[in-house]
N, C-alpha and C positions, 0 to 999 in steps of 0.2 A: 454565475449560478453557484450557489452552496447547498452541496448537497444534506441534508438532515438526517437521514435513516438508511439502515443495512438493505429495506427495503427499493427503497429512490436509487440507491447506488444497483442492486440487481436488476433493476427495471433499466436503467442505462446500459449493463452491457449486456444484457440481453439484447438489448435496441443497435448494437454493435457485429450482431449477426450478420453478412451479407455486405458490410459496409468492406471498404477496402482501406488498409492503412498508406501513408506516406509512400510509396515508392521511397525506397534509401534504404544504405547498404548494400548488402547483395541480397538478389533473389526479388528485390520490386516489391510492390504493394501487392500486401495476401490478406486476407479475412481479416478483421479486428479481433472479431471475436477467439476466431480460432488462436490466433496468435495472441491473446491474454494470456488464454487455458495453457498456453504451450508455457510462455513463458513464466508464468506461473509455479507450470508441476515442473521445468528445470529448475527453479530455484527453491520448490520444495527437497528436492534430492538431494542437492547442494548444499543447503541450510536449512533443512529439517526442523530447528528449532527456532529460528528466524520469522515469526510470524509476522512482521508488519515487511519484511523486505520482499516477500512472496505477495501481500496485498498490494506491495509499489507493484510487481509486476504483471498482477492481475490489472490494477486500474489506467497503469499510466498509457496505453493507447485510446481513451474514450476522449481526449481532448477534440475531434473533431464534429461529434456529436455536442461539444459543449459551442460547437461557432466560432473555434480559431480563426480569429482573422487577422490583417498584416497588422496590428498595432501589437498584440501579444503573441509566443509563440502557442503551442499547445501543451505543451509540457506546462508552462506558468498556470494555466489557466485552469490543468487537471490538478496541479497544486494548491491552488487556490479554494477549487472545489471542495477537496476530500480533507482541508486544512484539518477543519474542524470535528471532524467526523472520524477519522483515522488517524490523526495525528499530528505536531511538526516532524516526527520523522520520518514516516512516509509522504508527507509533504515538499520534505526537502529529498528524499530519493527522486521523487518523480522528476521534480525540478533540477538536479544535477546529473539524472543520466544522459539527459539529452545539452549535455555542455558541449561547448565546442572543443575541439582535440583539441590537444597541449595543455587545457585547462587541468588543473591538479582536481581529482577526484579521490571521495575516499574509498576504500575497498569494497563496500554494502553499495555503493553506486557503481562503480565498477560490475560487480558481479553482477547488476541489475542490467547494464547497460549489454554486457557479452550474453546476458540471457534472452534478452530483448533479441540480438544480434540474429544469438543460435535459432531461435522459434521461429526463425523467417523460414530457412532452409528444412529445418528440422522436422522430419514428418513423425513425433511420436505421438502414441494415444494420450491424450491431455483429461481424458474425463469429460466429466459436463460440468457448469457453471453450479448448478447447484450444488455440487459438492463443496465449494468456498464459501457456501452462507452461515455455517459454523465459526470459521476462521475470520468472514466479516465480522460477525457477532462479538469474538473475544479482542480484536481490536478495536472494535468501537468502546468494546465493553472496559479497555483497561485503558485507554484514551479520554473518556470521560471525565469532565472535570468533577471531584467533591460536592457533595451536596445535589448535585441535579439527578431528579430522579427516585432519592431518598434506600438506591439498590445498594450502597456501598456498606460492607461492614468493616469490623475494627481493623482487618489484615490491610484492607484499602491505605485508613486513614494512619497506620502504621507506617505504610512505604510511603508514601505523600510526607510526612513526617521524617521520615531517614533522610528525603532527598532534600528538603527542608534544612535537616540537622545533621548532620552525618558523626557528629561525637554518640548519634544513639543508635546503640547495635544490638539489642537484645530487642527481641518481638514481645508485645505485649503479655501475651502467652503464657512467655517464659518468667515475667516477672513476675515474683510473689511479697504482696504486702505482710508487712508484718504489723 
């Protein structure tokens, strides 16, 4: 399943209400939903300006809603999912927090993984789900490839361009034709 829209991804975990995650860890299988929200607003606090590692920990428990079964794990498959729609980097968080120990992780999976951990036990006020349909929005929004959709302006096609080119370092902006 690949998800398309900020909408199709809120209508899933909404649908994650009521369901129970993995058992694993400590503390057993708790609410999906609930432990999104948790895990989420810890890693808002933590990294505040991190917006797609906060969407890893929003999304990465709906994998069983998506029909994990024994040929893939659920992580792969929540990766899979939100490839396109969120990103390769939240794609590759979801898929490497759920690594086996001793595997080398890098620090944005990492923190994703201990936040994951903490929201089991951790009983804070998480908010409600609609409060992340902004922060869906702006990762979908700068995930987006060029040209699709006809939303992008020049500041877009500028950074697309740096990472393209990196000898170019002045924004368009700033340049002035003579």
């Amino acid at each position: 399943m690949e998800l398309r829209s900020v909408e199709a991804l809120m209508d899933l975990l909404y649908a994650c209400r009521g369901a129970a995650t993995a058992p694993g860890g400590h503390g057993g299988g708790v609410d999906a939903h609930d432990h999104a929200l948790r895990t989420a607003a810890l890693l808002r606090r933590r990294h505040p300006a991190d917006k797609e590692l906060q969407v890893a920990g929003l999304v990465q428990g709906i994998g069983h809603l998506l029909g994990a079964g024994p040929r893939k794990g659920s992580a792969d498959l929540v990766a899979e999912a939100v490839r396109d729609l969120l990103g390769e980097r939240v794609s590759r968080l979801v898929r490497q927090h759920t690594a086996v120990p001793g595997h080398l992780l890098d620090e944005d999976a990492l923190s994703l993984r201990q936040a994951a951990e903490e929201a089991r036990t951790h009983a804070l006020g998480a908010g409600v789900l609609e409060d992340w349909r902004t922060v869906l929005e702006l990762v979908v929004a700068r995930n987006s490839r060029l040209g699709e959709g006809g939303r992008h302006d020049v500041r877009d096609v500028w950074y697309e361009r740096c990472r393209l080119r990196p000898d170019r370092h002045t924004h368009p902006a700033q340049t002035v034709r003579r």
